[in-house]
Structure formats: structure tokens, C-alpha cells
N, C-alpha and C positions, 0 to 999 in steps of 0.2 A: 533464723536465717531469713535475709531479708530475700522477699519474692521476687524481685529482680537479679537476681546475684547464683548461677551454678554454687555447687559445692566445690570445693578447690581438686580441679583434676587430678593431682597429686595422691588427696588423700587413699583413693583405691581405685581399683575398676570401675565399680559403681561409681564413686563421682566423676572419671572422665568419661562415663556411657552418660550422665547427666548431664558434664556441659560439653562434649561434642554432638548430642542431638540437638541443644538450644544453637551452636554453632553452625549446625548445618542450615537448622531451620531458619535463620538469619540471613544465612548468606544466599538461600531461595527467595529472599523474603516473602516468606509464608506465616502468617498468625497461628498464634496454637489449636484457634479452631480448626485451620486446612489440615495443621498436621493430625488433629485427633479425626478430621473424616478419614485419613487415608487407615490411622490404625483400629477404629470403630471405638472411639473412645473419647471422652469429654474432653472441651479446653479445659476446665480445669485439672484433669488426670493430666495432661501434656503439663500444666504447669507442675504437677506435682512431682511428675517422674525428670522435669528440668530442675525442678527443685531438691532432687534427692531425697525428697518425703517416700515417693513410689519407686517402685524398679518397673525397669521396661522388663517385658519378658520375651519368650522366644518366636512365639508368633506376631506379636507385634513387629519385634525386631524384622522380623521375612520380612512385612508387608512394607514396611520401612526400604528395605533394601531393593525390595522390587519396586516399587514406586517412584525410589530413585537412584537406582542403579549403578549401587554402591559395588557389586561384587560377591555381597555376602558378610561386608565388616560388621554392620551394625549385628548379627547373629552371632557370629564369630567373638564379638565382645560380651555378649551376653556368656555365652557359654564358657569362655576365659574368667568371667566373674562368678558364675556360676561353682565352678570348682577349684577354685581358690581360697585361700584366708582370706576372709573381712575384717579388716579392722576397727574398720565402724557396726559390727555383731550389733553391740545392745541397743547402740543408738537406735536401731532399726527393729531392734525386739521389742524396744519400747512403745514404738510407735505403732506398730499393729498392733500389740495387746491391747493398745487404749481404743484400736478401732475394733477390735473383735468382740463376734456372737458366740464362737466357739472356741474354747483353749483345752488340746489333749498333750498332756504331758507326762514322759516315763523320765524316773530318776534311777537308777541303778544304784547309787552308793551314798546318796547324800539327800535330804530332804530337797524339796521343790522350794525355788526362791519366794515363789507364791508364797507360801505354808511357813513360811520359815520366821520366827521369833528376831527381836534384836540381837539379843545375847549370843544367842546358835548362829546368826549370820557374820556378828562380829567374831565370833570364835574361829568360824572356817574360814575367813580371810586371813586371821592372826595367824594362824593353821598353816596356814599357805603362803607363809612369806612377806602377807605384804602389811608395808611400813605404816602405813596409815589408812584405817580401813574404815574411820567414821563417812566420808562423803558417797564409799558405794552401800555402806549398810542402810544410810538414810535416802538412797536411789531406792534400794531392793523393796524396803517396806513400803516406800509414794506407791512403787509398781503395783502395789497391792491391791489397792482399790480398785482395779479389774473385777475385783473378786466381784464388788455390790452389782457389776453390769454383765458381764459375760457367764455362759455355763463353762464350765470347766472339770473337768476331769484328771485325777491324778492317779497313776500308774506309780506308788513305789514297794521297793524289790523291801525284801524281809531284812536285809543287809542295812539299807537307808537306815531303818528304824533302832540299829544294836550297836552301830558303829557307834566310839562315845567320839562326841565334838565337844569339846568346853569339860565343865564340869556334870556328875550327876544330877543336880538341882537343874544345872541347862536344857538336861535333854529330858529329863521328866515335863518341865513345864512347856519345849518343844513339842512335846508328844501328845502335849495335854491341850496343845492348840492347836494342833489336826485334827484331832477329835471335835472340838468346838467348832470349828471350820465344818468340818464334814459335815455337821449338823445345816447349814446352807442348805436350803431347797436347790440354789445352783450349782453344788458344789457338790460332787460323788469321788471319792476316794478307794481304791481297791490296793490291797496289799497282795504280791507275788508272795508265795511263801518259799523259805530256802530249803528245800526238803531232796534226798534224792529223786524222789516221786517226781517234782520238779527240772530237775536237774539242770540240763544249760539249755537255755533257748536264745532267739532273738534279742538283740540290742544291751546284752551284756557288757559289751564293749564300749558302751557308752548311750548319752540319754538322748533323747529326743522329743521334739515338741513341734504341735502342728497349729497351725494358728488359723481360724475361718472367721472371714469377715462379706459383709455385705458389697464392699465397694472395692477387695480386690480379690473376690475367689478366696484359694489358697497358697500358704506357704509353710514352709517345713525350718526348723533349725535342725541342727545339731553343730554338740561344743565341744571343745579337745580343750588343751591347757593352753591359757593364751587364749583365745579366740574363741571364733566359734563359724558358721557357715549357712549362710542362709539358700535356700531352696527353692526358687520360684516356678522352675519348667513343671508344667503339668504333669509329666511325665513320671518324673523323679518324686514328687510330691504325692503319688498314686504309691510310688513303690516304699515309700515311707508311713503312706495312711496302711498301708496292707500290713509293713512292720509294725506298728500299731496294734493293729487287730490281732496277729499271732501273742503278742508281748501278753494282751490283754485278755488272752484265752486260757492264759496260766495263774491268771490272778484271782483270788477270791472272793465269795460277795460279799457287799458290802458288812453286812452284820460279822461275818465272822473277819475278815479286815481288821474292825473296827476293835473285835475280841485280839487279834496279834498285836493291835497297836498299844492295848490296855496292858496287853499282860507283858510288855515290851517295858512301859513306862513305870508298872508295877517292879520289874526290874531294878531298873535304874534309882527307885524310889527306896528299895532295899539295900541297894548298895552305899546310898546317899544318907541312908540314918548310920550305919554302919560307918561312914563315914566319920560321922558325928562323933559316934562315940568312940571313937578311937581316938580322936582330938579333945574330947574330954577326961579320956581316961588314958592318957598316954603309954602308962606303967603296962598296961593288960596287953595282953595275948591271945 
């Protein structure tokens, strides 16, 4: 995206909260340094967040509206983008991952895109419908390399690890690269186990992920079917880290984890010679 150019207001909330604040700022004619004194934030943040690289957020947004004495719209659009569908999701997940110091993520039902092999990511797209799924499976693994710069932490449920994606051979050699991964000095992996001891807790209903970085705080996802939602107010990003921390107090350490994920794989390993030999001995029973 060229640095003189909003994102086309069309595409969501967030891009017409990024080119109606370069519109405003225009039409005061005010540079992006005036505008970053008013919100305590750099010219370059102001060009980022005209740029749709950044999102304004809600205390910005106040200082904004008091300064110039809007009514309350510029908040008012934040908080309408806020809890809405984004359809620009990844665009924007991608782009803090690459700026993040910290990535915590819970998966409920499915490995973590991080963690996730070619074959297991191309399976679960096939899985799901869609027609052509080489251009996001060779997105998902680029995204990866987060992995060599950021600490990252992964929350998945005992469910993620049993459910079969693809074939046996797939999710053997999936499972067998969480395991390698976890070996990362940045990388800590904890498995929830399904037990009733366990039984239902927090963000069962779907996964979540919180993203810390140096140059914008934080921010939260969460993803439905279709989309997903990004999470910028302090606020709401507080009551998501706390979800977090509950999720993460039902989860195992890591050694014994590491023993679900083996004897998970060891599974699937059995079922996968078994497979074999049914295909070479077709006649038996």
C-alpha cells in the first residue's frame, strides 16, 4: 500500500476510520506530527494508523474528538469497528505477528496455524470447503517464521491433538512437529487435557489469541467461521488476557503435555500401520 493513499473506505470500518482521520486532518490542514501531539503518538503512528497498518484506538479516538470537537464520532467509530466483523482479520494478524515480542494462543479444536505442517493445513482447508487452498496454506507456513523472533506460547485443548485432519501419516507427523517446535527455547506449549476432572471451562467456544508488541501495546483476536475480530480497547484486551489465564490454569506442564502429545501421536501411528496392512492384505479381517 502506497504511503500516500488510505485504504479504500469501503473495505471495512477500519479502513474508513483510516481514511476519514487523513480527511479530517487535511481538511484542518494539520501535518501528522500536529496530529500525533494531540494524540501522544508519533508522525509516523499517524501515518500508520492513515495507512491502515495501525488502528486508532479508543483513547486516542476521545483525544481526537475533543480536540476537535467532533461530538464523540471518531470513538463512536472506533467502538462500531471494534465489535464487528473484520474482513480484513488476517491482513492485520499478520501484521502484528511480524511486530510481536509476545504471542499467546488457545486453540480448542484444531492445531495453532503457527504449529501447523503443510499437509494438516492443507487438509483443514480441503476440510472446509475451500476450492483452492495452496495460496492460504503457503500464507500460513511464511507466517511462521514469527516463530525464530517472538516468545510464543501455545494453549491446546486435548481435543486439538485426537481430532484426525487428513490422514494418519498427517497428523502423526503434525504432532511430531509440535513436539520439535516445543523444543524452542521461545516456544512453550501446554496441552488442557479432556478429562472430567477438567471438565468445561473458559473459551471452549472458541480460540483466542493475544498479540504484545513494543510499538503498539496490545491486542486480542478472536475467530468465528468466515472471519475473525480484532480487539484493540484496553479494556476488552484485559478481560481476554484474564481469559487467558483461567484457560491456562487447566492446562498441563509442560513435560507431561509434551507425554499427551506423544502418546496422542503414538496413536495415530498405530492406527496408520494398521492401516497399511489392511491395504496389503486386503482378504483379512
Amino acid at each position: 500500500m502506497a504511503t500516500n493513499e488510505s485504504p479504500d473506505p469501503k473495505g471495512s470500518m477500519w479502513a474508513f476510520i483510516a481514511y476519514y482521520l487523513r480527511f479530517c486532518r487535511n481538511q484542518r490542514g494539520l501535518s501528522g506530527e500536529a496530529v500525533g501531539r494531540i494524540i501522544n503518538a508519533s508522525k509516523a503512528t499517524v501515518s500508520r494508523i492513515e495507512n491502515g497498518i495501525d488502528r486508532l484506538d479508543g483513547p486516542r479516538a476521545a483525544l481526537l474528538d475533543k480536540a476537535w470537537e467532533t461530538g464523540g464520532v471518531f470513538s463512536l467509530l472506533v467502538w462500531y469497528a471494534s465489535i464487528g466483523h473484520d474482513p480484513q482479520w488476517l491482513a492485520q494478524l499478520s501484521t502484528f505477528e511480524q511486530r510481536a515480542r509476545i504471542i499467546r494462543i488457545f486453540e480448542p479444536l484444531v492445531i495453532s496455524g503457527l504449529l501447523q505442517t503443510e499437509e494438516y493445513a492443507r487438509a483443514l482447508l480441503i476440510g472446509g470447503g475451500m476450492p483452492d487452498p495452496e495460496p492460504f496454506v503457503t500464507e500460513r507456513i511464511e507466517r511462521q517464521g514469527v516463530l525464530d523472533r517472538a516468545f510464543v506460547m501455545v494453549l491446546l485443548s486435548e481435543a486439538a491433538l485426537r481430532w484426525p485432519v487428513g490422514s494418519p501419516r498427517i497428523m502423526r507427523e503434525q504432532l511430531a512437529h509440535v513436539l520439535e517446535v516445543a523444543e524452542h527455547p521461545n516456544v512453550v506449549v501446554h496441552v488442557i487435557p479432556q478429562t472430567f476432572e477438567t471438565g468445561a471451562y473458559p473459551g471452549l467456544d472458541g480460540g483466542v489469541k493475544l498479540v504484545t508488541g513494543d510499538d503498539f501495546g496490545e491486542v486480542a483476536y478472536t475467530e468465528s467461521l468466515g472471519g475473525g475480530r480484532l480487539i484493540s480497547s484496553p479494556v476488552e484486551v484485559a478481560d481476554y488476557a484474564i481469559l487467558f489465564a483461567r484457560i491456562s490454569a487447566k492446562a498441563l506442564p509442560e513435560h507431561r503435555s509434551k507425554d499427551l502429545i506423544t502418546k496422542a501421536m503414538e496413536a495415530f501411528s498405530e492406527h496408520d500401520m494398521a492401516q497399511e496392512q489392511s491395504q496389503r492384505n486386503p482378504g483379512r479381517k
